[in-house]
BALOBA-1460 file (C-alpha; in Angstrom, 3 decimals):
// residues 203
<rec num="1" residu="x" x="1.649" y="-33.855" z="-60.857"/>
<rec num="2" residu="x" x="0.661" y="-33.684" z="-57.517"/>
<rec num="3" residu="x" x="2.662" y="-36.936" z="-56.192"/>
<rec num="4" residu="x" x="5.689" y="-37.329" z="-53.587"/>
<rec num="5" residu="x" x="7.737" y="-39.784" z="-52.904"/>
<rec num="6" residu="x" x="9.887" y="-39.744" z="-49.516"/>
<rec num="7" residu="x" x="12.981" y="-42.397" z="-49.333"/>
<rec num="8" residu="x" x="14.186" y="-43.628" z="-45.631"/>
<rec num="9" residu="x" x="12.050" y="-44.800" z="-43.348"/>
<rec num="10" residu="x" x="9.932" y="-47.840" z="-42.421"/>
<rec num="11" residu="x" x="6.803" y="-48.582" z="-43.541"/>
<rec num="12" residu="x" x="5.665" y="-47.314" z="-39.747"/>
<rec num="13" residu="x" x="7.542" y="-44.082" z="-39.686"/>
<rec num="14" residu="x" x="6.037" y="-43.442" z="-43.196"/>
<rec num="15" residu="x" x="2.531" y="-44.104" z="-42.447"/>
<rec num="16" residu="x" x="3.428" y="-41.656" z="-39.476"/>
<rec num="17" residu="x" x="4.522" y="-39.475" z="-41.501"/>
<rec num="18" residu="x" x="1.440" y="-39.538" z="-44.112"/>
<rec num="19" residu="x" x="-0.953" y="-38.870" z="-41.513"/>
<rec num="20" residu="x" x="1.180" y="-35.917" z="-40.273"/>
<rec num="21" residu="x" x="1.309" y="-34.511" z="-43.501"/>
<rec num="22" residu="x" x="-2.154" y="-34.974" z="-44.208"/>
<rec num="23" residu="x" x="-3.661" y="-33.383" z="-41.067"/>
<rec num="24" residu="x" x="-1.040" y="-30.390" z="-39.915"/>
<rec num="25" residu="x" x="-2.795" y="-28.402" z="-42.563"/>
<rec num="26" residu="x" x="-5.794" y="-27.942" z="-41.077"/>
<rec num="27" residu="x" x="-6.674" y="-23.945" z="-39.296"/>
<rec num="28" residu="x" x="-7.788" y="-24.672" z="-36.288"/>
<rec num="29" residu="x" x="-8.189" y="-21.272" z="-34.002"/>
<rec num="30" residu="x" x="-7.600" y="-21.481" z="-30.629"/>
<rec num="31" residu="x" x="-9.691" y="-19.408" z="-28.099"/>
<rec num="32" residu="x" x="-8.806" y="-19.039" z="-24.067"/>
<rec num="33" residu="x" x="-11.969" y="-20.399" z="-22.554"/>
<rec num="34" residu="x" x="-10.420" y="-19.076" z="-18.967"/>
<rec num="35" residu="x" x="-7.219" y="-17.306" z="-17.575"/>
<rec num="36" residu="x" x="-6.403" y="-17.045" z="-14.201"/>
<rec num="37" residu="x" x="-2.962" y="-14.821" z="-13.527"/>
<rec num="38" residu="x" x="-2.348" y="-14.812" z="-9.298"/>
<rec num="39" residu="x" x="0.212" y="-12.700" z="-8.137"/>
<rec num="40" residu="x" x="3.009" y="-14.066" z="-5.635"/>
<rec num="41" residu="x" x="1.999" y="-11.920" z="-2.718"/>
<rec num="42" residu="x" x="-1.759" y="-12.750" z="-3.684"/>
<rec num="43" residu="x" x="-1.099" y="-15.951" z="-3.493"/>
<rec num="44" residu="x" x="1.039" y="-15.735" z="-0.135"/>
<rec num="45" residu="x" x="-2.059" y="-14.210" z="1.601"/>
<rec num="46" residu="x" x="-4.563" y="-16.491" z="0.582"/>
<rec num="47" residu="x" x="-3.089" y="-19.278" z="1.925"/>
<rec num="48" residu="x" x="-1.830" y="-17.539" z="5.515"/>
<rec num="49" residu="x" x="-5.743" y="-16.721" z="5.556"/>
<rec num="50" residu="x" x="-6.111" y="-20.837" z="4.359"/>
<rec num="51" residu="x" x="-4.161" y="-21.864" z="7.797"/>
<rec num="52" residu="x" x="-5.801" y="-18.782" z="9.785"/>
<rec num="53" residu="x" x="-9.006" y="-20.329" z="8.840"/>
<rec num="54" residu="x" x="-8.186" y="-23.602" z="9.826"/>
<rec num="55" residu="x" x="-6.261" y="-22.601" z="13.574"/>
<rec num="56" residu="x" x="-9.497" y="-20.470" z="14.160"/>
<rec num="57" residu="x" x="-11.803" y="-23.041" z="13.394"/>
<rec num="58" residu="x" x="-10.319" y="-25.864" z="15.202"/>
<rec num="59" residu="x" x="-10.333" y="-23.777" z="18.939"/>
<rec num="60" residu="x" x="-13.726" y="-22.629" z="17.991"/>
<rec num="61" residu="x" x="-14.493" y="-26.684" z="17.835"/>
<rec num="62" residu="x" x="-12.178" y="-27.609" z="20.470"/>
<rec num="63" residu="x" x="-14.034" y="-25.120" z="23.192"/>
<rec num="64" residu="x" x="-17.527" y="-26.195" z="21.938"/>
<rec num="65" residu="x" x="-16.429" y="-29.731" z="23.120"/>
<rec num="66" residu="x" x="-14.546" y="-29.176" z="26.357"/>
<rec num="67" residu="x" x="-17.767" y="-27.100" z="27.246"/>
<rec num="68" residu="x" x="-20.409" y="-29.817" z="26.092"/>
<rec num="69" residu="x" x="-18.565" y="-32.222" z="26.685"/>
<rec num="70" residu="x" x="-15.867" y="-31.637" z="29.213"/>
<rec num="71" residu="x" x="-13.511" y="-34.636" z="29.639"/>
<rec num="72" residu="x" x="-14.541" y="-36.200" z="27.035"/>
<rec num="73" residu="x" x="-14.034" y="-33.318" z="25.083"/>
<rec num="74" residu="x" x="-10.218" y="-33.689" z="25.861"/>
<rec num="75" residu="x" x="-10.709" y="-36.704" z="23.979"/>
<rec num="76" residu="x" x="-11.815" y="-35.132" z="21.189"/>
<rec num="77" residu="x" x="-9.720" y="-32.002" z="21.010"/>
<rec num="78" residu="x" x="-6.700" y="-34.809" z="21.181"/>
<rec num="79" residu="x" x="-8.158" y="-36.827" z="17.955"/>
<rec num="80" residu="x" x="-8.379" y="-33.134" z="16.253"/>
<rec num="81" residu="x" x="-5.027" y="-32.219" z="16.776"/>
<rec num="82" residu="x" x="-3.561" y="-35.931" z="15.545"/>
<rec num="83" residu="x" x="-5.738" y="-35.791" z="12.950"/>
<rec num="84" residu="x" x="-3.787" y="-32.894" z="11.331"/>
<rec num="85" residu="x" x="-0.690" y="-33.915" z="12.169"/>
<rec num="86" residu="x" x="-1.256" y="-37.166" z="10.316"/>
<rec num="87" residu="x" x="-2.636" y="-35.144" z="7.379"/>
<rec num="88" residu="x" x="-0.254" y="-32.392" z="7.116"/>
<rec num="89" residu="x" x="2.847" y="-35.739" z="7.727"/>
<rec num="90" residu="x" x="1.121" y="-37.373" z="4.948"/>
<rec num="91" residu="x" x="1.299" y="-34.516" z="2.668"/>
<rec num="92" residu="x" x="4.928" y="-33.515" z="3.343"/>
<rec num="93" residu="x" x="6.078" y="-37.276" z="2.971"/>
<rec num="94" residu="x" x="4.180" y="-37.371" z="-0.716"/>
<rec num="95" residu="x" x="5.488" y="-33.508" z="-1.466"/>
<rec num="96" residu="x" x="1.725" y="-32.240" z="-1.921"/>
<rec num="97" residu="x" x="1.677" y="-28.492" z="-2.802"/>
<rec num="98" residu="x" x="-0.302" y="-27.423" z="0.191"/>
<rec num="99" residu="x" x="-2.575" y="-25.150" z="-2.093"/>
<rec num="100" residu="x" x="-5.622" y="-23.425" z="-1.526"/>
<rec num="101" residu="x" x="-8.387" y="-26.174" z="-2.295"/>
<rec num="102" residu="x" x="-6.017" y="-28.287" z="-0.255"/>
<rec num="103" residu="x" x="-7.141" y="-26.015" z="2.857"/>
<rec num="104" residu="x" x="-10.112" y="-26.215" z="1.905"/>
<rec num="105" residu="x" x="-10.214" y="-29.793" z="2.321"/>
<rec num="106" residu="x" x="-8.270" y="-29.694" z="5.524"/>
<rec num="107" residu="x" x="-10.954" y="-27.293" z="7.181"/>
<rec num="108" residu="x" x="-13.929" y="-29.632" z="5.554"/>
<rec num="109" residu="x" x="-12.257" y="-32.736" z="7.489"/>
<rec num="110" residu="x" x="-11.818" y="-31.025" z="10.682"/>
<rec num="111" residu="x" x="-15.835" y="-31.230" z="10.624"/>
<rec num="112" residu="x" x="-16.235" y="-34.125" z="9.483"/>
<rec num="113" residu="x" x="-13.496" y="-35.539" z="12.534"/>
<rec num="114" residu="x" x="-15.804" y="-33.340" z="15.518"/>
<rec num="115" residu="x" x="-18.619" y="-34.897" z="13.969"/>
<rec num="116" residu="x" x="-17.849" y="-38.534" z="14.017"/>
<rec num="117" residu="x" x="-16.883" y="-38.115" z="17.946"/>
<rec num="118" residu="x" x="-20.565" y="-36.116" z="18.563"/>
<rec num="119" residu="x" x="-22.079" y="-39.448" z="17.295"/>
<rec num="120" residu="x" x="-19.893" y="-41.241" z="19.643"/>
<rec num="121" residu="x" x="-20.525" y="-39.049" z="22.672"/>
<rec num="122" residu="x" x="-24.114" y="-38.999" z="22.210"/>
<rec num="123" residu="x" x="-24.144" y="-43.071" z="21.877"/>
<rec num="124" residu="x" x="-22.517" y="-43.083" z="24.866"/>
<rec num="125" residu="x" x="-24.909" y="-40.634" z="27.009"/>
<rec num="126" residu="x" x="-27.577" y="-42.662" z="25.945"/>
<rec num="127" residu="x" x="-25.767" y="-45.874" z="27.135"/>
<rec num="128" residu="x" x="-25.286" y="-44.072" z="30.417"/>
<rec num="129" residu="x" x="-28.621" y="-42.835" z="30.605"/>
<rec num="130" residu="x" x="-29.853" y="-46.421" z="30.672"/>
<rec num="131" residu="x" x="-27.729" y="-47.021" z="34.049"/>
<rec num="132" residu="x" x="-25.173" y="-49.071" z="32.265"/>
<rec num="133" residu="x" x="-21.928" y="-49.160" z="33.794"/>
<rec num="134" residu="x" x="-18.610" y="-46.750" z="32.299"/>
<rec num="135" residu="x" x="-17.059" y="-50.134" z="30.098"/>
<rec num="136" residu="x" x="-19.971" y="-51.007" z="29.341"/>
<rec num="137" residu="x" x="-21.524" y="-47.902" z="27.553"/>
<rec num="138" residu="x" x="-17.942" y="-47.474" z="26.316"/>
<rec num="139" residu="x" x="-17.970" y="-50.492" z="24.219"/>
<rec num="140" residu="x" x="-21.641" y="-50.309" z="22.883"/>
<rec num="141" residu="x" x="-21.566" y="-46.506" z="22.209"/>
<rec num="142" residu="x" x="-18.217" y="-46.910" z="19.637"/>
<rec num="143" residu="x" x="-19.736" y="-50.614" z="19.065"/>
<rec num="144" residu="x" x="-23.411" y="-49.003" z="17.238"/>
<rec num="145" residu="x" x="-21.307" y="-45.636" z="16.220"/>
<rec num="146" residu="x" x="-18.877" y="-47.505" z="14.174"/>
<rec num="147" residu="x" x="-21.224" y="-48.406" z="10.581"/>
<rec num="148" residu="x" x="-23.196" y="-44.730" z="11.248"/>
<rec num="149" residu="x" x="-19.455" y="-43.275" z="11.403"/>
<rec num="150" residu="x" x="-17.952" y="-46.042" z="8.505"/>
<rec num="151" residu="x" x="-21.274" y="-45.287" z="6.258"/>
<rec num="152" residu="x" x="-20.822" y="-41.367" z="5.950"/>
<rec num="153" residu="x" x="-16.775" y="-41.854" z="5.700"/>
<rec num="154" residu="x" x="-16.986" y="-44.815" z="2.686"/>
<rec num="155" residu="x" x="-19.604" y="-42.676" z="0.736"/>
<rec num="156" residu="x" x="-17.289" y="-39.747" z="1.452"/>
<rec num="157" residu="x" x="-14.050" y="-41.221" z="0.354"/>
<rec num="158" residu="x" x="-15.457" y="-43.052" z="-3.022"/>
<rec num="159" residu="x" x="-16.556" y="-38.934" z="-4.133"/>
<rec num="160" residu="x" x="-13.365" y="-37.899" z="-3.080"/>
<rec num="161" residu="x" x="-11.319" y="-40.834" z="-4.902"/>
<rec num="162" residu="x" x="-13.564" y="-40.018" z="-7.833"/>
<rec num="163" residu="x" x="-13.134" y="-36.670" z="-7.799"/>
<rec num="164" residu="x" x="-9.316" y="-37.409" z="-7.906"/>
<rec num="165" residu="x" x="-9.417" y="-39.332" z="-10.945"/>
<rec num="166" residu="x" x="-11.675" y="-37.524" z="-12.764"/>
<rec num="167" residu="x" x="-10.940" y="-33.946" z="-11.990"/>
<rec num="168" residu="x" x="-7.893" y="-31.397" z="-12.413"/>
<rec num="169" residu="x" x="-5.916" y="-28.950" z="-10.747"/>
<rec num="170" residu="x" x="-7.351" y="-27.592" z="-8.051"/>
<rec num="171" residu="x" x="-9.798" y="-30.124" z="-7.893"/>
<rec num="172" residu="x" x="-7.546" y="-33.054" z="-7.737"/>
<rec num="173" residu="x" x="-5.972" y="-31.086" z="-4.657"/>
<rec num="174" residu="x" x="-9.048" y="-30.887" z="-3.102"/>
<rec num="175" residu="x" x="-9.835" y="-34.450" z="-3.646"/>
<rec num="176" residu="x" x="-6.292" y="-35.928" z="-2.101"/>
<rec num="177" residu="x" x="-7.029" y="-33.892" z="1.055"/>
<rec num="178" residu="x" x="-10.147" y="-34.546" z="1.744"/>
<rec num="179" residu="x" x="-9.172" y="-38.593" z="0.924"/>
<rec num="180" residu="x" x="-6.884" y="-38.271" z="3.152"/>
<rec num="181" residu="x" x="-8.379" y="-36.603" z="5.780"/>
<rec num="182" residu="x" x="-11.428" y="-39.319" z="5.490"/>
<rec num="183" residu="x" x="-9.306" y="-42.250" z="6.272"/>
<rec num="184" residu="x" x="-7.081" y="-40.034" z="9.168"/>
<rec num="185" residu="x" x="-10.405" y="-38.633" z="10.873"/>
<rec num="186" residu="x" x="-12.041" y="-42.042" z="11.160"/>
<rec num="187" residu="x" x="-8.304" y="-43.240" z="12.585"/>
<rec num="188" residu="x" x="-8.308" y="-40.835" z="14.986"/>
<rec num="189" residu="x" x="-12.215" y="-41.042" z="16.190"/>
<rec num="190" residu="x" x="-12.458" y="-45.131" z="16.338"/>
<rec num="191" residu="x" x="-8.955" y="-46.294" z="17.499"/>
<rec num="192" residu="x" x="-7.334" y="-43.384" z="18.910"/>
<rec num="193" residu="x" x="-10.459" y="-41.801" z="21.016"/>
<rec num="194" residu="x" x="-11.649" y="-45.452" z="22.309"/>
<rec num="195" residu="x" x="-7.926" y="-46.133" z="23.126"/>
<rec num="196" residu="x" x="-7.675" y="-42.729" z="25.349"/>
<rec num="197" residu="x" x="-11.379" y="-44.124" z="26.887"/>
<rec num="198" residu="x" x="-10.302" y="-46.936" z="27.580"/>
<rec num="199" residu="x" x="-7.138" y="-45.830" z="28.932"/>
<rec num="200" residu="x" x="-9.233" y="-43.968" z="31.887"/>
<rec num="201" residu="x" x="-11.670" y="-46.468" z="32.301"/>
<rec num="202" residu="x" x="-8.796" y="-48.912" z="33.317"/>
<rec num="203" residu="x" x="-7.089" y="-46.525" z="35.761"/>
């Protein structure tokens, strides 16, 4: 007559059960919205052409800033080069697939890194310009660079934390990079470059 009766479980499991056997019935077709198939040595190449990108780009920035900015430039080409060591230790230590989008990131904060020590440079000419002395155009220049520098990083990091939660895949790799890469750039251009500054100032 249309009735069953199962003997056995609790009154949970049965409930379970009921709405198990009252929805598995239903057709539901499934349809591939997107397929991706990358082939091993595909894959290989894109990501030696990844680090070529990033090697390339970094001398490209380093020479622009030893020729602009010549010893202060060593300054800067010093911050670039810690500032992917700390991202590429920080990956390895957390076992991060270095992926494609994760390059991507990588080359994106190498910008980002030169840029934050223009804005420094520059707020230091103009301290000079004025006929203050070396320590003192030191300490203003990072001293009215630090919230320009902090404001662009913070806005930067909250999309890339978002991005992180919100996204997947290749996206999420993207975002961890470029997170990281935020908070190991503005390291390396506030603490790291004033320290080296400083460091020749006093000798």
């Amino acid at each position: 007559g249309g009735r069953v009766a199962i003997t056995g479980f609790g009154l949970e499991e049965a409930q379970n059960l009921q709405k198990v056997l009252q929805t598995a019935w239903l057709n539901v077709p499934l349809s591939v919205e997107s397929q991706q198939v990358i082939g091993a040595s595909l894959g290989e190449q894109a990501i030696h052409q990844g680090i070529k990108a990033i090697v390339v780009g970094l001398l490209a920035i380093m020479v622009f800033m030893l020729i602009w900015y010549k010893g202060a430039g060593v300054n800067a080409v010093v911050a670039q080069v810690l500032n992917l060591y700390i991202m590429f230790s920080i990956l390895s230590a957390f076992n991060l697939t270095l992926s494609l989008p994760s390059i991507a990131g990588m080359i994106l904060t190498i910008g980002m890194a030169v840029d934050a020590n223009v804005i420094i440079f520059e707020r230091i000419k103009e301290e000079l310009a004025l006929g203050k002395s070396r320590q003192a155009a030191l300490s203003t220049g990072f001293d009215n660079a630090f919230w320009a520098i902090m404001d662009s990083n913070i806005t930067t990091f909250i999309a890339a934390i978002f991005l992180s939660q919100l996204g997947t895949g290749s996206i999420q790799g993207f975002a961890v990079t470029l997170a990281i890469g935020v908070i190991s750039s503005v390291f390396t251009a506030l603490f790291v470059s004033r320290l080296m500054f400083d460091f020749n100032t006093d000798v």
